[in-house]
N, C-alpha and C positions, 0 to 999 in steps of 0.2 A: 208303641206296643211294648210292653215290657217283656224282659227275659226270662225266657221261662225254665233255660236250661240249669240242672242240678248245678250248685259249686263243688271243685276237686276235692275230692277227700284227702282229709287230713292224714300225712305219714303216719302211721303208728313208733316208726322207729326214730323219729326225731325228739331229743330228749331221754332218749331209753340208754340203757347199758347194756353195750354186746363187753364180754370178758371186762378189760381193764379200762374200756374205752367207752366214753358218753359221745353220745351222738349229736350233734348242732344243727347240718343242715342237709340239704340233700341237694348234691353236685350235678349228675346227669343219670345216663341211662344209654343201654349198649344192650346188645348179644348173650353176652357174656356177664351183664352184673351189674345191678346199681352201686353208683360210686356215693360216699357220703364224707363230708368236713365231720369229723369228733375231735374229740380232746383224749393223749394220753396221759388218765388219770394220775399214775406212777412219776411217770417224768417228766410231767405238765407240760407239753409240746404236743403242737395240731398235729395232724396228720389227718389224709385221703384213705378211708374203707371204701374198698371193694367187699360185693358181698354177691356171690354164686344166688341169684334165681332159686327159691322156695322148689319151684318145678323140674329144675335141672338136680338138686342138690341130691336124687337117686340116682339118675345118669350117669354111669362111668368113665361115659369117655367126658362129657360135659365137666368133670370133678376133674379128669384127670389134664384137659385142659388150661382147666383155673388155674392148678397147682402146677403145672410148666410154666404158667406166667409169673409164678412167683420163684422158681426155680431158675431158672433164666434170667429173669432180672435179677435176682441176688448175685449172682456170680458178678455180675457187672460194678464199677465201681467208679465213676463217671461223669465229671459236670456235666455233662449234656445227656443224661438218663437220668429217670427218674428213679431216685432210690428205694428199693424197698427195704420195712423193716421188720418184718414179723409175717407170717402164714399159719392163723391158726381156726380151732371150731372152739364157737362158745355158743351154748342154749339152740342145739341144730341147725347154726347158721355157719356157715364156711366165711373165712374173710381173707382179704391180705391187707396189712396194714401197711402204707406206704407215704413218702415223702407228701407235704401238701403244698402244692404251688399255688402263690396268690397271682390272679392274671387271666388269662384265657389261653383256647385254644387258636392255632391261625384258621380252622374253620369257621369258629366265631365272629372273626375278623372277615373275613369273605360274603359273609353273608349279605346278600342283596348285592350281588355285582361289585365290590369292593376289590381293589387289588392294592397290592406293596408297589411301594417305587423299586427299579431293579436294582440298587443296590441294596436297600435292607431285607429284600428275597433274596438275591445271593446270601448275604451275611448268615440269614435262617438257615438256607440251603447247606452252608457252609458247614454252621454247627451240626444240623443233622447227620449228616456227611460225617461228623470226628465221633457221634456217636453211636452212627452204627458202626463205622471202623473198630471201635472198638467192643462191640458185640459182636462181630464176624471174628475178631480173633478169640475171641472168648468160644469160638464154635457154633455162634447162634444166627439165625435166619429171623428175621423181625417178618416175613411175611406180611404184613398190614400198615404200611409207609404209607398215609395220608394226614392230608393238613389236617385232621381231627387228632390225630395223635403226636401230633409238633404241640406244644408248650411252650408258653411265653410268659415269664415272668413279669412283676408287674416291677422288675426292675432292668427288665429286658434278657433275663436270660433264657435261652432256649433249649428246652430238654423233650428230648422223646420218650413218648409212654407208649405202654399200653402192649406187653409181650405177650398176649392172651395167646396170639395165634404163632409164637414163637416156635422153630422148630430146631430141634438139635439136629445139627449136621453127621453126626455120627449114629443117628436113628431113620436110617432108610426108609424104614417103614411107615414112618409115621407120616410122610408128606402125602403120600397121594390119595390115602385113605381120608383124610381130614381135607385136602384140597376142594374135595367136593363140596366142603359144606361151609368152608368160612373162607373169608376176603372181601374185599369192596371193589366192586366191579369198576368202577372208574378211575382207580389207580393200580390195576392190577396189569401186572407183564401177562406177554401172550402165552407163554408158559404156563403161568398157573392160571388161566383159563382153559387151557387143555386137558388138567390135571396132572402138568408132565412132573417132575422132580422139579423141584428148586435148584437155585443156589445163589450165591452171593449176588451177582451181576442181579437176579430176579429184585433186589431188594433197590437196586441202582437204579433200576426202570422205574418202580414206584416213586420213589428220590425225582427223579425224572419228570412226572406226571404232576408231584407233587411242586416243584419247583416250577412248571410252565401254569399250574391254578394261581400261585403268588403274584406271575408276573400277568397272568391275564385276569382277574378273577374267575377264570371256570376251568373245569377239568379239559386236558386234551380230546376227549371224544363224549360232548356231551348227547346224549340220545334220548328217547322214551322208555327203554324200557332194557335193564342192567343185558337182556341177552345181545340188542345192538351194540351197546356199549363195547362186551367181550369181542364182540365180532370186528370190531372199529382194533380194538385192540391186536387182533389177531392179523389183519389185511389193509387195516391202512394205511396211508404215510404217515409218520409224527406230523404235525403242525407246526407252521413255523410261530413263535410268539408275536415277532412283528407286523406280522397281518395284522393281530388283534391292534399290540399297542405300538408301531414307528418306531418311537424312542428308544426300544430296547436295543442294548447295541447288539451287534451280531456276534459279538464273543459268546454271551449269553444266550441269543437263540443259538447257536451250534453246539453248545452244552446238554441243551433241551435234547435236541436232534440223535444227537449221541447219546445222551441215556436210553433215549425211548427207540433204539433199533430193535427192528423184530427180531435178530438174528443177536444171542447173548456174543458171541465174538467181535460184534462187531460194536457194545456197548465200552464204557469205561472197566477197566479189570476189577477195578477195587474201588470203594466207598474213597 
């Protein structure tokens, strides 16, 4: 019986010109904004657009989001971040224009039960680890630490993206108002499923959660439905990784263990 279902429609923005930059192809999709490969026409080098959602681009807090991620990542200056290099609007589209990694994500890499041998997940772990260190000193909260937002080059280096839901530590206010509406439930600390304040340690946990999906292929508490998940988060033991996989030695699962305690005291202090 043949297929009767319509073919995807074709991007309209692939091929087109936002400001100085032609568009080639079209990378993923998020929350927060389709990502796209273009070419900087000026200075003939690829680069990653992000581009804010048609629907959000009247939303203020939505806009005002976007543009922290590009706020935040600039300050940052960092083999293991990804670069941004421009935040601007052309023809009522918002964008940030940023570094373009050839390679994938470790989410990518996970898919269908797939895991890392434990030393090149440490190694990942590792780097994430030097580059959120240095995004907590710069004052920033990464808030959304999952293997979706690890980068891997396609000559192996590792960089972290993606500071959409970044929060400045020196803005109070802004974490528990926005707590309610963004993060990834399966690597979130029990904290910001609570909607309590952040803080650095919160980002450890993630780290955490993120580092025991490498070394098992799935999240520490996987569930049906993101509210067990939080809940799992909130009251259960961390998991040990060598249930899943023996081999892992136990230096590594006690890494795990200690990032992901419910209690931020009793995690690692610092990235």
């Amino acid at each position: 019986m043949p297929n009767s279902a319509a073919p995807p429609r074709p991007d309209a923005r692939i091929g087109a010109r936002l400001g100085k930059y032609r568009i080639t192809a079209r990378l993923g999709q998020g929350g927060m904004g389709s990502v796209y490969a273009a070419v900087d026409t000026l200075l003939r080098r690829p680069v990653a657009l992000k581009l804010l959602p048609d629907s959000l681009s009247d939303d203020p807090d939505a806009l005002r989001r976007f543009l922290l991620e590009a706020q935040a990542a600039a300050r940052l200056n960092h083999p293991h971040v990804v670069s941004i290099y421009e935040v601007d609007r052309a023809d009522d589209a918002h964008y940030i224009a940023m570094e373009l990694i050839r390679g994938g994500s470790v989410q990518e890499f996970l898919r269908g039960g797939r895991r890392f041998g434990w030393c090149e997940a440490t190694r990942i772990a590792a780097d994430v680890c030097r580059g959120l260190a240095a995004a907590h000193a710069a004052g920033l909260i990464h808030r959304d630490i999952k293997p979706a937002n690890v980068i891997r080059s396609s000559e192996g280096l590792v960089k972290l993206a993606d500071f959409g839901l970044a929060k400045l530590v020196d803005q109070p206010g802004l974490s528990h108002g926005l707590a309610k509406l963004v993060g990834t439930p399966d690597y979130m600390s029990p904290e910001q499923c609570r909607c309590d304040e952040l803080d650095e340690r919160s980002d450890v946990y993630a780290v955490g959660a993120t580092y025991y999906a490498m070394l098992t292929g799935q999240p520490p508490f996987p569930a049906e439905t993101p509210v067990q998940v939080m809940f799992a988060h909130c009251s259960r033991v961390a998991p040990n990784p060598r249930e899943v996989e023996p081999s892992i030695p136990e230096s590594c699962s006690a890494i795990v263990r200690r990032a992901l305690a419910k209690e931020r005291s009793e995690r690692f202090a610092s990235a």
